[in-house]
C-alpha positions in Angstrom: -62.5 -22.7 -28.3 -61.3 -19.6 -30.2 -57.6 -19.9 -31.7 -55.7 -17.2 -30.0 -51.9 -16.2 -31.4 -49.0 -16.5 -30.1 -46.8 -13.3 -30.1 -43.2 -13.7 -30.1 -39.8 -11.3 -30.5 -39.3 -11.7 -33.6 -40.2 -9.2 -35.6 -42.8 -9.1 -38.5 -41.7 -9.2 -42.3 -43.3 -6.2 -43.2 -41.8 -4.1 -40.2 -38.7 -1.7 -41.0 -36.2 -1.9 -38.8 -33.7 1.6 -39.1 -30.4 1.5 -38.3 -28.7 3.8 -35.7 -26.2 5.9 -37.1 -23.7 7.2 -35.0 -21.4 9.7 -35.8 -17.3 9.7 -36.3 -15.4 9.8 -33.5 -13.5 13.1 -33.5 -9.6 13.1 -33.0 -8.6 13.9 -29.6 -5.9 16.8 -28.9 -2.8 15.0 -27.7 -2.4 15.6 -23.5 1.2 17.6 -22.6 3.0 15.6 -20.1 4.5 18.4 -17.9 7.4 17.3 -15.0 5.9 17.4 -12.1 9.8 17.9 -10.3 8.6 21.2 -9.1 5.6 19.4 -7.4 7.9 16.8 -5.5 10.2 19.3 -4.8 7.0 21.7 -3.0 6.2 18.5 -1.4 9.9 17.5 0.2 10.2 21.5 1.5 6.9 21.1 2.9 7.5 18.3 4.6 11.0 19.0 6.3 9.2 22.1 7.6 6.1 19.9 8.8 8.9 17.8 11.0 11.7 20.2 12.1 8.5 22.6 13.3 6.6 19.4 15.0 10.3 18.2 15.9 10.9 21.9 18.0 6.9 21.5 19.7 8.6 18.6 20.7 11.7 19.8 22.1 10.2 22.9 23.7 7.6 20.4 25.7 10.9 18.7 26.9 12.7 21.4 27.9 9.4 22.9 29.4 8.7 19.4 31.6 12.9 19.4 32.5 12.3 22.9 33.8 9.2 22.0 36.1 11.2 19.5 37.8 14.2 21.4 38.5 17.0 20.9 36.2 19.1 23.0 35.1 21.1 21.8 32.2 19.9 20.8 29.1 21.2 17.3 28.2 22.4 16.3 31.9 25.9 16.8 33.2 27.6 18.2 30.0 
């Protein structure tokens, strides 16, 4: 029976093995923090219109249904 070798991982003595050479990290510009107040306040106005305007749909269905049913006043006997 013929001898057959066995191949491994590791690598032969005469093969060159070349490093990887990776270059230097370049320096980063520093990020401006900017206040974002102007972005909450945006925000807050936004959503005090979102509610008084879904507040007044809400309202104006009311006083719609009061008036299809026959009364006359708005809040009862005032």
């Amino acid at each position: 029976m013929p001898h057959i070798p066995i191949v491994t991982g590791v690598a032969a003595p005469t093969q060159v093995v070349t490093p990887i050479v990776t270059p230097a990290p370049q320096p980063q510009k520093p990020v401006e923090i900017k206040p974002t107040w102007g972005l909450a306040w945006g925000l807050f106005w936004r959503m005090l219109f979102l509610w008084v305007f879904l507040l007044g749909i809400c309202f104006l269905g009311y006083m719609i249904v009061r008036l299809a049913l026959g009364y006359t006043t708005v809040f009862g006997l005032w």
